[in-house]
N, C-alpha and C positions, 0 to 999 in steps of 0.2 A: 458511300465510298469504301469503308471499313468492308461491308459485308459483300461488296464486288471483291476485293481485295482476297479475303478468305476464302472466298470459292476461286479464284484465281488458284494460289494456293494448294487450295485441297484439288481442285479436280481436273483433272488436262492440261497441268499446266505448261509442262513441256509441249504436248501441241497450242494451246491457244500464247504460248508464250513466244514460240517458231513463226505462229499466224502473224502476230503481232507486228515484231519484229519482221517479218518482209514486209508486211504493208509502210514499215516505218521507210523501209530501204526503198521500195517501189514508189513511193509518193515522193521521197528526196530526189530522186532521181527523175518524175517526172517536172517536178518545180523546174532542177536545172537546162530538162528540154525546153518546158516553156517558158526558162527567162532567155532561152539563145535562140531558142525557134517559135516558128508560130504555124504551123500548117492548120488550114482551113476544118480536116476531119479529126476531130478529137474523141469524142466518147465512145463510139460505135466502132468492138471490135472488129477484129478482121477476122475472115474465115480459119486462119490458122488457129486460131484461141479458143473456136467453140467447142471443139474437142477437150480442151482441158477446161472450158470453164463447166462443160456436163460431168467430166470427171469428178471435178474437188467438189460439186453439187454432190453428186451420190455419192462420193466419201462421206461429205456433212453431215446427211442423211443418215448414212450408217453411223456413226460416232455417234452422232444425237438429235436430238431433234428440235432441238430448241432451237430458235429466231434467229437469238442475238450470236451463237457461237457459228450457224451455216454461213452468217454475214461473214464474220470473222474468216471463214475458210476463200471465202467464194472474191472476198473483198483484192486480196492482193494478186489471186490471178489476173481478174480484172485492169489493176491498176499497170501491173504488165503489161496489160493487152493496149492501153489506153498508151503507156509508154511507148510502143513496137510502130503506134500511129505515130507521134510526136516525131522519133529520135530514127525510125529504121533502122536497129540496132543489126537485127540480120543482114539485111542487105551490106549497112556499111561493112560487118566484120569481116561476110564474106568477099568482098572488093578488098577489104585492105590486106585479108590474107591470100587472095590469088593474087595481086600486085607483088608483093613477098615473095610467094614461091619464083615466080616469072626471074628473079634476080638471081646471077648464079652464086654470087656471095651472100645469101640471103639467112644463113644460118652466121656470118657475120653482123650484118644489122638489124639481125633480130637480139643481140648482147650490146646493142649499140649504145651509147650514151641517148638521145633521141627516145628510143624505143621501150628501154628498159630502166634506165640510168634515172632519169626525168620523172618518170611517173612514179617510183618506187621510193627516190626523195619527196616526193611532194605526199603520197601516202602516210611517210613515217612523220612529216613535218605537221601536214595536219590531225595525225594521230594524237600525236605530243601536244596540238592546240587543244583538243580537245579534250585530254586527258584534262590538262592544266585548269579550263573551262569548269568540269565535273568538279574536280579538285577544289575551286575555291568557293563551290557552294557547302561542302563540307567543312574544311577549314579555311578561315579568314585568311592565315595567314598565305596562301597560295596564290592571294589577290598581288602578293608584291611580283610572282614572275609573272603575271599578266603584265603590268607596270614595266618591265624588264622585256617583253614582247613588245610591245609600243616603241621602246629604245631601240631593238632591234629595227624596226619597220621605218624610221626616221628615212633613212637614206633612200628608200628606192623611190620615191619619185625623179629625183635626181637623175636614172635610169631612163627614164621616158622623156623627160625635156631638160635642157641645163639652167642651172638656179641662178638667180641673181647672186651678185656680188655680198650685198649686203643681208643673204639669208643665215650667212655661215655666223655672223654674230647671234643670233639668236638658238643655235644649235644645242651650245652650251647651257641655255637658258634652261630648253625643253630637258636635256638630262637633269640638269639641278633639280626641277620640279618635279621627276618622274622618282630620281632616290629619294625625296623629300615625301611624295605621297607613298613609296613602298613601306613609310616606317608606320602611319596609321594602321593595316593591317594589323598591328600587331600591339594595338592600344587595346585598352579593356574596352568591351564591347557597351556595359554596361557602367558607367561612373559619372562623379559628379567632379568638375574642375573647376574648384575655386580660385588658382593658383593664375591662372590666366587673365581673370577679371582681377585681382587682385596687382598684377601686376600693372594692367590698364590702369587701374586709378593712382598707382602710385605714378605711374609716367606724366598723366593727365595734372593730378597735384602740383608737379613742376612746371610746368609749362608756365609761359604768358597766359594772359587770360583771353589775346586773338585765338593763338595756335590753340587753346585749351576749347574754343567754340568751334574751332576747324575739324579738332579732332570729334569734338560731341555730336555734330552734324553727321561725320562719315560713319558714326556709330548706330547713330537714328536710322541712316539708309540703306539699313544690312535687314529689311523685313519683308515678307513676311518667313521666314526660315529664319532671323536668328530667334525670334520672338519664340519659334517652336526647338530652339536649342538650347542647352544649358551645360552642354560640355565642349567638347573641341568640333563639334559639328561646323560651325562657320567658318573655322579655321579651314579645315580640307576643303570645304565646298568655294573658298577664295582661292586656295593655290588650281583647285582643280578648274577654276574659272579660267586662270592665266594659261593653263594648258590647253583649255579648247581654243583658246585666242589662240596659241602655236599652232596647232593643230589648222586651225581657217589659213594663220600665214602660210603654211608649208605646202598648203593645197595651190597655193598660187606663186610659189616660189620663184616662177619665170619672173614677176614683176616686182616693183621697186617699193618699196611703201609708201609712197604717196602716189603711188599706180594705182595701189590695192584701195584706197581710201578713199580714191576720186574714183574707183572703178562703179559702175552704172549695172545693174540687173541684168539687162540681153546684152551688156558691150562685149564680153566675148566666154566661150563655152568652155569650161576645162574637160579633159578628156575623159572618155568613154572603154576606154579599152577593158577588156578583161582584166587585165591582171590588173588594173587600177582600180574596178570594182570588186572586183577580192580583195583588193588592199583595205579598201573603207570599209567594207563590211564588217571587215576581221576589226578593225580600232574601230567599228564603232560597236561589238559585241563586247569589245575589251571594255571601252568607256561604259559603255551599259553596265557593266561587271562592276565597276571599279565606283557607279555612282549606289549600288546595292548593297555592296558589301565593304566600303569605305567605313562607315564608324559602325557597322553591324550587321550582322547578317538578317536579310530580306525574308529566309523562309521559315524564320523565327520572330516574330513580331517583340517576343518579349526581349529580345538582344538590345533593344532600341531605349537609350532615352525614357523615363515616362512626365517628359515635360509636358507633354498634353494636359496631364492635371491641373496644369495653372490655369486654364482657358474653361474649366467647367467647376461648378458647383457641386453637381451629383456624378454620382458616379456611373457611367452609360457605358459600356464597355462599345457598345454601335457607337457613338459619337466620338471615343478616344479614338475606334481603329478607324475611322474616315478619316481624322487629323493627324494621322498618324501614315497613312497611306498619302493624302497629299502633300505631306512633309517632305517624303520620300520617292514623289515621282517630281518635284521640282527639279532635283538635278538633271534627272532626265530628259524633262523639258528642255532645258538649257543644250543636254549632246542635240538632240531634236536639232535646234534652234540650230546648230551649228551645223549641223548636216544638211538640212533647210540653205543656208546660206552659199556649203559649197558644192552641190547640184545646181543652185542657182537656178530652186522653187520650180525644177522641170516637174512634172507628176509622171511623166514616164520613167525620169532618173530615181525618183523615190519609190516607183513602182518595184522595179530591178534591186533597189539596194535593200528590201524589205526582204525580198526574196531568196538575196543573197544571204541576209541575216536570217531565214528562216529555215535553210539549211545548215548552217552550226547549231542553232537552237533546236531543232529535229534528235539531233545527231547528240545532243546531250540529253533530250528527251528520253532517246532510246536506253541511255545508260540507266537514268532513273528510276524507266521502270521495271528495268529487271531486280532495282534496289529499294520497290516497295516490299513493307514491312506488316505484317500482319500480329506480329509476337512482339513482348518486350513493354515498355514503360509506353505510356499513351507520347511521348514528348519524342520518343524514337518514333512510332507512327505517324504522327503527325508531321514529324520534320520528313520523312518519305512523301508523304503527300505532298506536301508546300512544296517542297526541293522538282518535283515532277513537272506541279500544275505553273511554279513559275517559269522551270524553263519552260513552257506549253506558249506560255501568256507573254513571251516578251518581244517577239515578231508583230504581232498584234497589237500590242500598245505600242509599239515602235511607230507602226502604222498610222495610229491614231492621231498620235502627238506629232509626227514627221506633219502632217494634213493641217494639224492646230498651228504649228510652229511656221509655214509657211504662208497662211492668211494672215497671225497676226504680224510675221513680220513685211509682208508686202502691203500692209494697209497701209495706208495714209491719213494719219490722225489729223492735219491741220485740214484735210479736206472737209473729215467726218466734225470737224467744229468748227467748221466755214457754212457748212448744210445745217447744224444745228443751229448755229447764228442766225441763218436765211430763217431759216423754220420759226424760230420763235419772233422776228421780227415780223413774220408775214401774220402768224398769230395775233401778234401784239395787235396789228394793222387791224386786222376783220374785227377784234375786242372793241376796239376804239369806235370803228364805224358802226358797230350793231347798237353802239347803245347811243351813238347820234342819230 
């Protein structure tokens, strides 16, 4: 990776870094046609493209002759061409700008609010997302205005159906917990908190000796993550609990809570729209954010805890950072689990919302790697890479664990130990008879 990095670097890099960079832009853009559309011809350009795809071929050629950079050149006209199937981009511009001209006030609605007003807010708004996105993989503490974005996003469901009466108590709840998780950003990444246990025992101390087993019980049932904690890790990961719980109610806010409780898997569909899966995408890139770089940062492994020691004898540095990486895709699991929940385990709806979430992660991708580092301490190289390959990787496990997260929660345990009952009973049966 280093020595691709360096010829990066040293040689063409303004063009294979231009290459890049559209393929990033052409590929985003095809995602978005084929989460809104779906036309039968995809891969196979169209006459208009083969002209420029023999072009940037004998460019490639000329420039060099190597494999992997002709790819690089040849790659995003293509991906163009593959888009012009998808989206009809010409067609449509040219229909919406002769419909324009046709209008005699048409150099009024072209300054229109609609036209110009809309798209140019919503540019500079996801600019600033994404900024903030980049931003809080460099510094931690930037994770608090994601926090402070989720606050913001509260409301707009509200917009598309009106909320129950009894949603507005819990409103309050979701801001308390959202400035409450903005202050972990800004804990030491790396420490050990005695002050907290210490505290537990002296509360535990006082107590009756019921309340005193109540409370030792609910202490017991905080595993397998607190066992891998030793500072305020369990801490964040219980308020951040209460927040995906808001998070599930607010998706359902039309209904009453003992709607939501008695609510049944297919009994009814929450909405589909655009702007509603924009909305989950964005919270649930934000939660994604917020479960990485909550007690440390993700594209530094050493930022983390090294409670894993307690659980080995030798020192394996392969067996810490497995334990170490499942530590740290639990909370994940958990957004999963809750995104699972309000798609309501469709695999079309999680197909779309992976997609959606793969264009912000793209879109920071691109930042990153104009911010690979070739010079400098190995621990600045290194954090370019990680910082890159995670945002790469987090669409894709999003993916995985959304798949994990909706099997296990649509299974039915009493079934799978009703079958195992049968099953060894029938065993038991043939045992007994074979040896009569």
């Amino acid at each position: 990776m280093k020595e691709a990095i360096v010829f990066y670097h040293r040689y063409d890099r303004q063009m294979l870094g231009a290459a890049v960079s559209c393929t990033f832009v052409a590929w985003i853009a095809l995602v978005v046609s084929r989460t809104f559309k779906n036309p039968s011809h995809l891969l196979t350009p169209s006459n208009f493209f083969v002209l420029p795809l023999l072009f940037s071929l004998l460019f490639a050629l000329y420039c060099s002759p190597t494999v992997t950079q002709t790819i690089y050149i040849i790659l995003p006209v293509y991906l163009i061409s593959v888009l012009e199937n998808h989206a009809q981009l010409a067609a449509t511009v040219k229909n919406e700008v002769s419909i324009l001209l046709r209008q005699p006030d048409w150099h009024q609605k072209l300054l229109s609010v609609d036209v110009l007003v809309k798209p140019f807010v919503g540019f500079v708004g996801f600019s600033i997302t994404i900024c903030i996105f980049v931003l809080t993989f460099i510094h931690r503490g930037f994770l608090a205005a994601v926090f402070l974005l989720l606050l913001l996003l509260l409301p707009l469901p509200h917009f598309f159906y009106p909320p129950h009466p009894t949603i507005t108590s819990w409103t309050r709840t979701w801001t308390v917990l959202l400035l409450f998780l903005s202050i972990f950003p800004f804990l030491p990444a790396v420490v050990l908190s005695p002050i907290l246990l210490a505290i537990s025992c002296h509360r535990l101390s006082r107590r009756p000796s019921l309340s005193r087993l109540e409370n030792l019980l609910k202490l017991m049932t905080m595993v397998p993550y607190s066992l891998l904690s030793i500072s305020y890790e369990s801490l964040f990961v219980l308020f951040f609990l209460l927040l995906l719980a808001l998070f599930l109610r607010f998706e359902f806010a039309h209904l009453s809570d003992v709607e939501l409780l008695q609510l049944k898997v297919d009994a009814v569909k929450t909405s589909t729209s655009i702007h509603v899966e924009l909305r989950r995408a964005l919270i649930c890139v934000s939660l994604v954010l917020g479960t990485l770089f909550g007690t440390g940062n993700f594209a530094s492994i050493n930022s983390f805890n090294p409670s894993i020691l307690l659980f080995i004898s030798v020192f394996s540095p392969f067996t810490m950072a497995i334990l170490l990486v499942l530590k740290l895709l639990l909370p994940i699991l958990l957004v999963a689990s809750t995104i699972a929940a309000i798609v309501r385990f469709s695999r079309h709806s999680i197909q779309r919302l992976c997609c959606l979430v793969l264009i912000f992660t793209h879109f920071m991708s691109m930042c990153f790697f104009h911010q690979l580092k070739d010079d400098g301490s190995w621990l600045d190289i290194g954090m370019s890479i990680s910082q890159f390959i995670v945002s790469m990787c987090i669409s894709l496990a999003l993916l995985v664990l959304l798949s994990v997260s909706s099997h296990l929660m649509a299974m039915d345990f009493y079934l799978i130990r009703d079958r195992i009952r049968d099953r060894s009973l029938k065993n038991g049966v043939e045992f007994l008879a074979g040896k009569q």
